[in-house]
Every structure is written in structure tokens, then in C-alpha cells.
PDB file of N, CA, C, O and CB in Angstrom:
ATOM      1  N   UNK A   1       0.853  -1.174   0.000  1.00  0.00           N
ATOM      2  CA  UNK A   1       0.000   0.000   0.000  1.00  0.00           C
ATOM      3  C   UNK A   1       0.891   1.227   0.000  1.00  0.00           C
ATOM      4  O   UNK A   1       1.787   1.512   0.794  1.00  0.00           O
ATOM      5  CB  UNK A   1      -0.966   0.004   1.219  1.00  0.00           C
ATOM      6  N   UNK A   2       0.468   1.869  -1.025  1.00  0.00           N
ATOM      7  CA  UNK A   2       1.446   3.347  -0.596  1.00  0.00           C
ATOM      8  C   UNK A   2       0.685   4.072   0.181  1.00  0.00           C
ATOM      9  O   UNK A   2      -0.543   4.147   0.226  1.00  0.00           O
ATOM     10  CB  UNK A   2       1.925   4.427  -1.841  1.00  0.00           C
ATOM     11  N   UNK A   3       1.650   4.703   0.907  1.00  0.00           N
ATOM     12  CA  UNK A   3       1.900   6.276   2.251  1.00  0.00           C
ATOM     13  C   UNK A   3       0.429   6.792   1.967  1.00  0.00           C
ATOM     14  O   UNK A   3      -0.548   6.869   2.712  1.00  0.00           O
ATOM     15  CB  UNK A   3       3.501   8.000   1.746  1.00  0.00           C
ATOM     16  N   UNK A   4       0.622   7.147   0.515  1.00  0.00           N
ATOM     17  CA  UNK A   4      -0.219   8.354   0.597  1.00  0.00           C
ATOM     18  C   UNK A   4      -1.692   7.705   1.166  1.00  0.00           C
ATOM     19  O   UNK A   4      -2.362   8.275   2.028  1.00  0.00           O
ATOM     20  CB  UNK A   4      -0.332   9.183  -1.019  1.00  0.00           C
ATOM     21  N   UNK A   5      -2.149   6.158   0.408  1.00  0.00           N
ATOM     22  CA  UNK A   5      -3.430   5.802   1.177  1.00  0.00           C
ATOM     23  C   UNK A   5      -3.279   5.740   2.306  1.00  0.00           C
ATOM     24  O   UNK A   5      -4.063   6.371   3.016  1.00  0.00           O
ATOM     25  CB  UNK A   5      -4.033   4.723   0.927  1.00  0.00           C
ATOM     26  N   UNK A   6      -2.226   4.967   2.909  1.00  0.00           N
ATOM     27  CA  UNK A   6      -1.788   4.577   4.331  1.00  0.00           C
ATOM     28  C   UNK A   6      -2.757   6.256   5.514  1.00  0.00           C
ATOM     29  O   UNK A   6      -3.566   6.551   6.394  1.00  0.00           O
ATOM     30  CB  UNK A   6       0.644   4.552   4.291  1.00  0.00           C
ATOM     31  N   UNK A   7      -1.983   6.635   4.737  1.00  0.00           N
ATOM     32  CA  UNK A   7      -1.946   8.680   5.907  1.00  0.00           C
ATOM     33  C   UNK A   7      -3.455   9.166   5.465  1.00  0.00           C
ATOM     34  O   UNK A   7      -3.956  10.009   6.209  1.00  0.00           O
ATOM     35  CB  UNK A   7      -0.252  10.597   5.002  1.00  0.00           C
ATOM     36  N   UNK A   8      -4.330   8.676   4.203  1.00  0.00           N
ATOM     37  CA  UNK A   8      -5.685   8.791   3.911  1.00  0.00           C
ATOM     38  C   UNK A   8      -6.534   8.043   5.176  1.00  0.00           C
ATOM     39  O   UNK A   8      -7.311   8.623   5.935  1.00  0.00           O
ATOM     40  CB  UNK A   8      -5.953   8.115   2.414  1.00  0.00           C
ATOM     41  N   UNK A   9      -6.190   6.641   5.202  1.00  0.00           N
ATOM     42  CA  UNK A   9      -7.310   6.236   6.188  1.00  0.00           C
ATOM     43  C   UNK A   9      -6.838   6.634   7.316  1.00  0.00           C
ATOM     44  O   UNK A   9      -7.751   7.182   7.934  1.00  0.00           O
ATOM     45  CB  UNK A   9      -7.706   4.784   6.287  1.00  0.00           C
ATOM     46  N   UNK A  10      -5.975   6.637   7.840  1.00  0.00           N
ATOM     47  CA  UNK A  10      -5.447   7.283   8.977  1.00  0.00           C
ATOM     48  C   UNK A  10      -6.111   8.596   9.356  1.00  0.00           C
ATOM     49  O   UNK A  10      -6.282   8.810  10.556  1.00  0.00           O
ATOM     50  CB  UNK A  10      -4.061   7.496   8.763  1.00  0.00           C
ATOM     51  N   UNK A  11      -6.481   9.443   8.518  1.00  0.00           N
ATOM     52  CA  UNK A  11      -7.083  10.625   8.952  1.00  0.00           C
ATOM     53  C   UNK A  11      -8.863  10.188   8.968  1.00  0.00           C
ATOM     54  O   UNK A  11      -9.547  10.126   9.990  1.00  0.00           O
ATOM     55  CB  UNK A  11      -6.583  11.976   7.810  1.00  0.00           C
ATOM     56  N   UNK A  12      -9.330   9.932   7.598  1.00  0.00           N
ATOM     57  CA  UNK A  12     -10.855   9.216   7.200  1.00  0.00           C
ATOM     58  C   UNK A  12     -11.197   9.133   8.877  1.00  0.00           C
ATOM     59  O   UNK A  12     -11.875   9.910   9.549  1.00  0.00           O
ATOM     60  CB  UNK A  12     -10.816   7.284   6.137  1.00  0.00           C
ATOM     61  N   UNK A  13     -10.473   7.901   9.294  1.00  0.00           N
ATOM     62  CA  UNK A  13     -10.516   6.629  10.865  1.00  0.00           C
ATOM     63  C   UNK A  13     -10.671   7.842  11.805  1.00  0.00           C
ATOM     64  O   UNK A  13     -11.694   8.141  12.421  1.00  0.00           O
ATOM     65  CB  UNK A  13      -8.650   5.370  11.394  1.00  0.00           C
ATOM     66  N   UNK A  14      -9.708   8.372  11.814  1.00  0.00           N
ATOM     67  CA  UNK A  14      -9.945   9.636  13.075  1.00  0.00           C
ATOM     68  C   UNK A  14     -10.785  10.458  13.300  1.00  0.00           C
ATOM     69  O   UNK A  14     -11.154  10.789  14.427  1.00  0.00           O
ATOM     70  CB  UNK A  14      -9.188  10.496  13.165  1.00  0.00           C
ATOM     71  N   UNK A  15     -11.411  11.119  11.703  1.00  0.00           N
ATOM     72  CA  UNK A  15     -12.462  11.996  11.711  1.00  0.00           C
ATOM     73  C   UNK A  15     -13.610  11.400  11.260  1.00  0.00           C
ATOM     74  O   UNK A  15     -14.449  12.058  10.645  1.00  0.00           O
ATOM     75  CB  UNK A  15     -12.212  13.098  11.008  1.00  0.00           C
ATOM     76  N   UNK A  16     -13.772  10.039  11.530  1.00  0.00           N
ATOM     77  CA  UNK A  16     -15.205   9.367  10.799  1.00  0.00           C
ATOM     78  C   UNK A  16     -14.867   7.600  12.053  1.00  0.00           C
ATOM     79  O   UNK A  16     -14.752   6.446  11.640  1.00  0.00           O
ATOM     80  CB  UNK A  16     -14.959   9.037   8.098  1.00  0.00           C
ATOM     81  N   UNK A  17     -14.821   7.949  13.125  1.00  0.00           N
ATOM     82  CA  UNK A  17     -14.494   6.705  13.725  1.00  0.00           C
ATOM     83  C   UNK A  17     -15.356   4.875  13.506  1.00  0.00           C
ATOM     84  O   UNK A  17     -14.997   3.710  13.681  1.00  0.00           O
ATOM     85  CB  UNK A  17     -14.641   7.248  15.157  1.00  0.00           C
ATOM     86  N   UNK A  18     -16.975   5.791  12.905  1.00  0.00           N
ATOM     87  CA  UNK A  18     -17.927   4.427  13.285  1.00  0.00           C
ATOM     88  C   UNK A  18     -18.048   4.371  11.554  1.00  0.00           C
ATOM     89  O   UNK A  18     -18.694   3.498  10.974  1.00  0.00           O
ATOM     90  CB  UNK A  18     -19.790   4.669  14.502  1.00  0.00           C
ATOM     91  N   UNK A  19     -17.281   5.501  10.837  1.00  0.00           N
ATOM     92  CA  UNK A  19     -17.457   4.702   9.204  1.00  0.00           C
ATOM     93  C   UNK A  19     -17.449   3.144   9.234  1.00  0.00           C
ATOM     94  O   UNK A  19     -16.767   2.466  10.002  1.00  0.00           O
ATOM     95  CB  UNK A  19     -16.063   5.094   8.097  1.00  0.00           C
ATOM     96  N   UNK A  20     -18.538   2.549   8.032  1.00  0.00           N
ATOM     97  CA  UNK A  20     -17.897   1.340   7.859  1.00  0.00           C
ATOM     98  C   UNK A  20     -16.888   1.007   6.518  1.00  0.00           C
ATOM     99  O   UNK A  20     -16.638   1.678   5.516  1.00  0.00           O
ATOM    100  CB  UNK A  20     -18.991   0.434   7.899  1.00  0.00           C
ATOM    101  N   UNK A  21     -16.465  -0.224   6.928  1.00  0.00           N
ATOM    102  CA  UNK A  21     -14.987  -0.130   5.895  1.00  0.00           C
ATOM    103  C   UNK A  21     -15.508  -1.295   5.058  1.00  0.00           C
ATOM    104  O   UNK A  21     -16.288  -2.047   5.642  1.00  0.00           O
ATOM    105  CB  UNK A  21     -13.118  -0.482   6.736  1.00  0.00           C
ATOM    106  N   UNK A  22     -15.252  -1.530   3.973  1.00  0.00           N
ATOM    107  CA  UNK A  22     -15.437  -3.080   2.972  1.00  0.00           C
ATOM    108  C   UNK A  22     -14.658  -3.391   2.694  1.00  0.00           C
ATOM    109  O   UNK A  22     -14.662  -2.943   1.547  1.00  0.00           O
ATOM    110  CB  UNK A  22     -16.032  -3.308   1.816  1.00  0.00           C
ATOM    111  N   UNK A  23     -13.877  -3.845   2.779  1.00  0.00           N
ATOM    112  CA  UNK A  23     -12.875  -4.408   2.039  1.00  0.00           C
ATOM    113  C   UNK A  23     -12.868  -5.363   0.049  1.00  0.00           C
ATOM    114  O   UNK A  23     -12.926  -6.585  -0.089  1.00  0.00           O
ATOM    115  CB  UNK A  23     -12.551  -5.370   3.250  1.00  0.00           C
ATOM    116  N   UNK A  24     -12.828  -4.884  -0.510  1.00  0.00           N
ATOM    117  CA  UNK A  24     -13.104  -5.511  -1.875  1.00  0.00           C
ATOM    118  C   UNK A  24     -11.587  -5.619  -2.711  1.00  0.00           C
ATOM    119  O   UNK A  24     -10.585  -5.012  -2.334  1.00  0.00           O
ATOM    120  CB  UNK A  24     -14.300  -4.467  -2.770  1.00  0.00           C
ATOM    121  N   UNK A  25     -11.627  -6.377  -3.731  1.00  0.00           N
ATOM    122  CA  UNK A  25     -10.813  -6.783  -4.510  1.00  0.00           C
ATOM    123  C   UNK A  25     -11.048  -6.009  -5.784  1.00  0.00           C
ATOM    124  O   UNK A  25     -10.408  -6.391  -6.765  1.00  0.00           O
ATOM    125  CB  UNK A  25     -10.875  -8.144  -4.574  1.00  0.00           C
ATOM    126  N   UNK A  26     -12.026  -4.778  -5.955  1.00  0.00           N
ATOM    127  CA  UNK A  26     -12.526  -4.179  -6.999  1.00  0.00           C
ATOM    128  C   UNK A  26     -12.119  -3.057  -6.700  1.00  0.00           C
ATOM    129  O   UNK A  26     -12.595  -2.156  -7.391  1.00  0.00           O
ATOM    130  CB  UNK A  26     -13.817  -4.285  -7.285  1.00  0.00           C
ATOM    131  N   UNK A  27     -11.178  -2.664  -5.671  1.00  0.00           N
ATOM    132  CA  UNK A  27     -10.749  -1.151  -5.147  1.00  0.00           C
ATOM    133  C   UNK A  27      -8.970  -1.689  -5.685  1.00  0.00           C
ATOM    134  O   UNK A  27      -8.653  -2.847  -5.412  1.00  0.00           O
ATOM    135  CB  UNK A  27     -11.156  -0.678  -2.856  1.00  0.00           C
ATOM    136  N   UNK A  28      -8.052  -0.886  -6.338  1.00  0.00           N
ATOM    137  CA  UNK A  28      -7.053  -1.048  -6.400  1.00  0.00           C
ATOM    138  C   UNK A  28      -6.101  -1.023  -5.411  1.00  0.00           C
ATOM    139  O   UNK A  28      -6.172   0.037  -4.789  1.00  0.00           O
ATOM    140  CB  UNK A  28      -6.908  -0.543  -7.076  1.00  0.00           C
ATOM    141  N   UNK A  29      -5.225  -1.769  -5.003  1.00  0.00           N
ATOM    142  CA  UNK A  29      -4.570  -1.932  -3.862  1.00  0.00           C
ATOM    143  C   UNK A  29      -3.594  -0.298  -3.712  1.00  0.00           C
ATOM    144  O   UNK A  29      -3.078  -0.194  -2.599  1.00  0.00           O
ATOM    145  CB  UNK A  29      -3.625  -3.500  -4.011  1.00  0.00           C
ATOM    146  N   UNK A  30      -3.438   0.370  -4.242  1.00  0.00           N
ATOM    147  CA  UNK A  30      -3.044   1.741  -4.647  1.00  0.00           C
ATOM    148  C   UNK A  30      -3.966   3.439  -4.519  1.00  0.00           C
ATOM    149  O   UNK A  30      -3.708   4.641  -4.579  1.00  0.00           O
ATOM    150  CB  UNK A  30      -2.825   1.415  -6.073  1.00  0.00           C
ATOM    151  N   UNK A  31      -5.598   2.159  -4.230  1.00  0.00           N
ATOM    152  CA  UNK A  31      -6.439   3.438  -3.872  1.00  0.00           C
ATOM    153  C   UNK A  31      -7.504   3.506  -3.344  1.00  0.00           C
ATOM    154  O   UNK A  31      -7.612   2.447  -2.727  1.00  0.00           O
ATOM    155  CB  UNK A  31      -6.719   4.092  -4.715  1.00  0.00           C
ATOM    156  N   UNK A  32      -8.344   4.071  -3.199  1.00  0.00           N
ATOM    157  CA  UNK A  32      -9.692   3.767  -2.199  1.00  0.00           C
ATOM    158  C   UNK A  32     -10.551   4.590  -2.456  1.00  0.00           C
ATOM    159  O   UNK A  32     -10.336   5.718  -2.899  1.00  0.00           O
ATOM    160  CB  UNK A  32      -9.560   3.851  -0.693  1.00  0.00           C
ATOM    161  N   UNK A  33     -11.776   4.036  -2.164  1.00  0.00           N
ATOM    162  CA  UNK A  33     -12.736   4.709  -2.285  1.00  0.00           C
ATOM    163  C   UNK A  33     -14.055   5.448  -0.812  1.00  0.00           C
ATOM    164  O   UNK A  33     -14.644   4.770   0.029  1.00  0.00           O
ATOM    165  CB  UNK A  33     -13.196   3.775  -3.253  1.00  0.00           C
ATOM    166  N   UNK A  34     -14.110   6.660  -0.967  1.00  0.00           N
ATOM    167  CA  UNK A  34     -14.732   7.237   0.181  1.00  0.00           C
ATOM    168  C   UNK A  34     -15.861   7.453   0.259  1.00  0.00           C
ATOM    169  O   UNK A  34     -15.879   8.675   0.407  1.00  0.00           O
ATOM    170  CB  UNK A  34     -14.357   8.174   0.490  1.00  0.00           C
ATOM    171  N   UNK A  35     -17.279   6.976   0.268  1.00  0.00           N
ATOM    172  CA  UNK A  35     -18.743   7.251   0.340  1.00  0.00           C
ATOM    173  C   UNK A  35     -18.974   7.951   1.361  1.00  0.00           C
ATOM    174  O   UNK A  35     -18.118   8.187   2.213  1.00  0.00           O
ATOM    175  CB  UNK A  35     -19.584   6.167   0.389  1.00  0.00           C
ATOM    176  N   UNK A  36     -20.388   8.447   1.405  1.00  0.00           N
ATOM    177  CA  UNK A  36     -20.608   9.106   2.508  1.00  0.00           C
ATOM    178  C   UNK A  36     -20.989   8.324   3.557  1.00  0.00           C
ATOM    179  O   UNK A  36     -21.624   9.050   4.322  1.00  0.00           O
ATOM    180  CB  UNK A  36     -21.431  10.015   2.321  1.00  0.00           C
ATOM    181  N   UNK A  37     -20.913   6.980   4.071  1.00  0.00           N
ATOM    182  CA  UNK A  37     -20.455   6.083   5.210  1.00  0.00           C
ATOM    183  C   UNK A  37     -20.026   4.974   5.071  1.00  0.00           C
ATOM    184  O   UNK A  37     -20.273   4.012   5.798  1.00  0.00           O
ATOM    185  CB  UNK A  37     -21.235   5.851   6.003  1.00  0.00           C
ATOM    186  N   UNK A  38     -19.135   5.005   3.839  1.00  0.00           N
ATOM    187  CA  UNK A  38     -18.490   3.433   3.664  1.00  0.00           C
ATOM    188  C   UNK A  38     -17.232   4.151   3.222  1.00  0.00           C
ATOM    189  O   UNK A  38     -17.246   5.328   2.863  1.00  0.00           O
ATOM    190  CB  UNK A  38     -19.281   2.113   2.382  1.00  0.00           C
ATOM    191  N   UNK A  39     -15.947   3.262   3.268  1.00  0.00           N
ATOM    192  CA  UNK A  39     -14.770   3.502   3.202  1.00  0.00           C
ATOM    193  C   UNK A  39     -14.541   1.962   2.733  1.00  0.00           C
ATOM    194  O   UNK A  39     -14.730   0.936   3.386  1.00  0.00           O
ATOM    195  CB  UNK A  39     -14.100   4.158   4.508  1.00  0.00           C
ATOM    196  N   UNK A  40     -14.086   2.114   1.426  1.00  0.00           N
ATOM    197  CA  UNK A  40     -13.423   0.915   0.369  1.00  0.00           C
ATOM    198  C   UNK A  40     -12.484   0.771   0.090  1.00  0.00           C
ATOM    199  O   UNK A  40     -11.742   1.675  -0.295  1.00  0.00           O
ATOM    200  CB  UNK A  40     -13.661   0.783  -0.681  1.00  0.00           C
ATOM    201  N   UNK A  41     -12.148  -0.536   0.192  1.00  0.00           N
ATOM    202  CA  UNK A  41     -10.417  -0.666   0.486  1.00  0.00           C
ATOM    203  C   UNK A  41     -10.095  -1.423   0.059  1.00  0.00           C
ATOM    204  O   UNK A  41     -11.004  -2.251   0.005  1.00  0.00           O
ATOM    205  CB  UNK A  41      -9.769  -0.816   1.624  1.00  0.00           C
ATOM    206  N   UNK A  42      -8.878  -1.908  -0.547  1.00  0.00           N
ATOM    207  CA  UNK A  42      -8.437  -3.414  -1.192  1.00  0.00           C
ATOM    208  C   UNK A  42      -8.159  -4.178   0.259  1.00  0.00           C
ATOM    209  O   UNK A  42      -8.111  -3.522   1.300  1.00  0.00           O
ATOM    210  CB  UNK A  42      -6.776  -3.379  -2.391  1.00  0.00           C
ATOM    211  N   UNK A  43      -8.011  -5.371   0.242  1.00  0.00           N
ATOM    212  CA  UNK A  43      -7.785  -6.294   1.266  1.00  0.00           C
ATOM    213  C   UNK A  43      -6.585  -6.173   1.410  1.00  0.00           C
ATOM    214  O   UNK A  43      -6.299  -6.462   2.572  1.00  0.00           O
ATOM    215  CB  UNK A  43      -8.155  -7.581   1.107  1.00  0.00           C
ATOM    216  N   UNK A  44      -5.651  -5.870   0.785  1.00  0.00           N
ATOM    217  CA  UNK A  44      -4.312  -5.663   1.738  1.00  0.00           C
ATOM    218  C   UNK A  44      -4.213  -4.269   2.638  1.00  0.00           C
ATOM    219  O   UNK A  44      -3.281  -4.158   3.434  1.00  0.00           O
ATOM    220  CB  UNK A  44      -2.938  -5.652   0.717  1.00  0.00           C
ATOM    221  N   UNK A  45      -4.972  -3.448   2.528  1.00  0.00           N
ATOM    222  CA  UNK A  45      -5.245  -2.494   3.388  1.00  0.00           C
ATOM    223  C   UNK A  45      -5.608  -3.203   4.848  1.00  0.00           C
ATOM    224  O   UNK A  45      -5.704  -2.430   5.801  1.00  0.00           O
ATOM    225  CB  UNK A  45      -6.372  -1.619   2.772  1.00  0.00           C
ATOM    226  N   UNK A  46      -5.746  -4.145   5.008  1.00  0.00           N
ATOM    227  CA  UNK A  46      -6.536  -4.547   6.460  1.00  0.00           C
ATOM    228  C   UNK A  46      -6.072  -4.776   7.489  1.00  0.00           C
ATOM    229  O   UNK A  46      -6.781  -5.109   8.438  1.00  0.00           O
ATOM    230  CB  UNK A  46      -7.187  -5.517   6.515  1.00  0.00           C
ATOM    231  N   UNK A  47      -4.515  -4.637   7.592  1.00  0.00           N
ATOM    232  CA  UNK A  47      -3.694  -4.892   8.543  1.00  0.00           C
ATOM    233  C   UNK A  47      -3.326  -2.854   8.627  1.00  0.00           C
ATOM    234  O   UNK A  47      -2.619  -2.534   9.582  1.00  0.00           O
ATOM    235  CB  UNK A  47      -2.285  -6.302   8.009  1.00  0.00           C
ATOM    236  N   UNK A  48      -3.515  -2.376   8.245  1.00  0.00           N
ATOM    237  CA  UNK A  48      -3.415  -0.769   8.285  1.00  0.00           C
ATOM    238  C   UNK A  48      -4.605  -0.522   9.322  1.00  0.00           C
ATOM    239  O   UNK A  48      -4.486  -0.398  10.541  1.00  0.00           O
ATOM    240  CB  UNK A  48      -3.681   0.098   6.618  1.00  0.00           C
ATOM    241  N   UNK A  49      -5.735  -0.479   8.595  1.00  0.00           N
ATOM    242  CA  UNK A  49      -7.375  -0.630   9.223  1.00  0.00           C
ATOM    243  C   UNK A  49      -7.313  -1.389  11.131  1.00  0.00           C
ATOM    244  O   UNK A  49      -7.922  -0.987  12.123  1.00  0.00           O
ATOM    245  CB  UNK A  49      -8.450  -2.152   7.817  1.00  0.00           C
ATOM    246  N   UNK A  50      -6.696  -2.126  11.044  1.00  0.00           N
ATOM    247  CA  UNK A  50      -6.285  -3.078  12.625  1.00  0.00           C
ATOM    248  C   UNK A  50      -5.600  -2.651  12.999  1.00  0.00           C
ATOM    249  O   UNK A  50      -5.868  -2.505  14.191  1.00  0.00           O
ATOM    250  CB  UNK A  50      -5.821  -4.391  12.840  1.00  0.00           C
ATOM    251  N   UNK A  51      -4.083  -1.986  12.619  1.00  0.00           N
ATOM    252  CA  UNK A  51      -3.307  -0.967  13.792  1.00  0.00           C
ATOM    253  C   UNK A  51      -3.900  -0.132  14.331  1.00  0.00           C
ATOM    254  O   UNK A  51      -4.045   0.093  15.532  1.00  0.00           O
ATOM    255  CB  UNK A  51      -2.296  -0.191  13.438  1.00  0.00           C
ATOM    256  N   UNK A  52      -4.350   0.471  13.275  1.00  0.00           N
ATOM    257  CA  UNK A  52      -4.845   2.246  13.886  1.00  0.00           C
ATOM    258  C   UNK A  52      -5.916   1.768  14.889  1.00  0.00           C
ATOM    259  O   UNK A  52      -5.990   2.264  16.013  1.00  0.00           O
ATOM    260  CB  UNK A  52      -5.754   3.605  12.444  1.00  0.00           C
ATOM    261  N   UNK A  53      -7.073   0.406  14.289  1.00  0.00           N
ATOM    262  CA  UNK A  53      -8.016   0.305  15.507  1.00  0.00           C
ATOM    263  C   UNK A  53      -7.198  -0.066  17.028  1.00  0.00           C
ATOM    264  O   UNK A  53      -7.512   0.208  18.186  1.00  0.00           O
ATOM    265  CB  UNK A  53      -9.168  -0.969  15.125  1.00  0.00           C
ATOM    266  N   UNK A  54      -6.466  -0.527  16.673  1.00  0.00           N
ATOM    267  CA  UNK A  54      -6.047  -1.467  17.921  1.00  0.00           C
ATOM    268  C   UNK A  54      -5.413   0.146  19.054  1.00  0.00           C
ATOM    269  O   UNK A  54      -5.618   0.285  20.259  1.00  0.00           O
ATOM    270  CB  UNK A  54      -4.360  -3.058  17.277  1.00  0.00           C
ATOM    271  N   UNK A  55      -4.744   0.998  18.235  1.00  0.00           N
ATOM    272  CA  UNK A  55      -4.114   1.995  18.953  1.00  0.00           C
ATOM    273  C   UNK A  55      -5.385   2.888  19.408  1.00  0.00           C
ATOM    274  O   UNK A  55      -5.070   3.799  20.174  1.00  0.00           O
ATOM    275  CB  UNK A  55      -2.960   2.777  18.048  1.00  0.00           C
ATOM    276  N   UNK A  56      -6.253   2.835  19.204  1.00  0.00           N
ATOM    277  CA  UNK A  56      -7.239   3.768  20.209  1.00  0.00           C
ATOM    278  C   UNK A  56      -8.105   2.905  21.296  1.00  0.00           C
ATOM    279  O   UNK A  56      -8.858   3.480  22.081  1.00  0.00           O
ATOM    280  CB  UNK A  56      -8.426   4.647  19.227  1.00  0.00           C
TER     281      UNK A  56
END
């Protein structure tokens, strides 16, 4: 995953805590997609998604 998504959900997570996230194979592992309460993510994003939860 590059930084730049990495530091995207990282902020999304902070200022949208109860968003829900999907994980899909139809989001490029390079980018994501932001609805107005879903946050789409490739599946290798999901160990990103579990730090940040785990640290609050």
C-alpha cells in the first residue's frame, strides 16, 4: 500500500471513527474509495485498518 493511502485512512478513521470499511478486490490496492459512510479498500489495506483500531 502506498503512504499516501496509508496517511488517507489514517485521517478518514480519526475523523469518521464508526465509518464502515469493505474491504473488496474491486478497489485497487493503490487506492480507495470514500462514500458518505463506507470507506473501500483493497484487502491488503486490512492490517493498516487493525493498527490504527487497535491503537485507540
Amino acid at each position: 500500500m502506498t503512504e499516501r493511502v496509508a496517511d488517507v485512512v489514517q485521517r478518514i478513521l480519526n475523523e469518521q471513527p464508526t465509518i464502515a470499511i469493505r474491504f473488496t478486490f474491486a478497489i485497487r490496492p493503490d487506492s480507495y474509495h470514500h462514500g458518505r459512510d463506507t470507506l473501500f479498500l483493497h484487502p491488503n489495506h486490512r492490517p493498516v485498518v487493525e493498527r490504527i483500531w487497535s491503537e485507540k
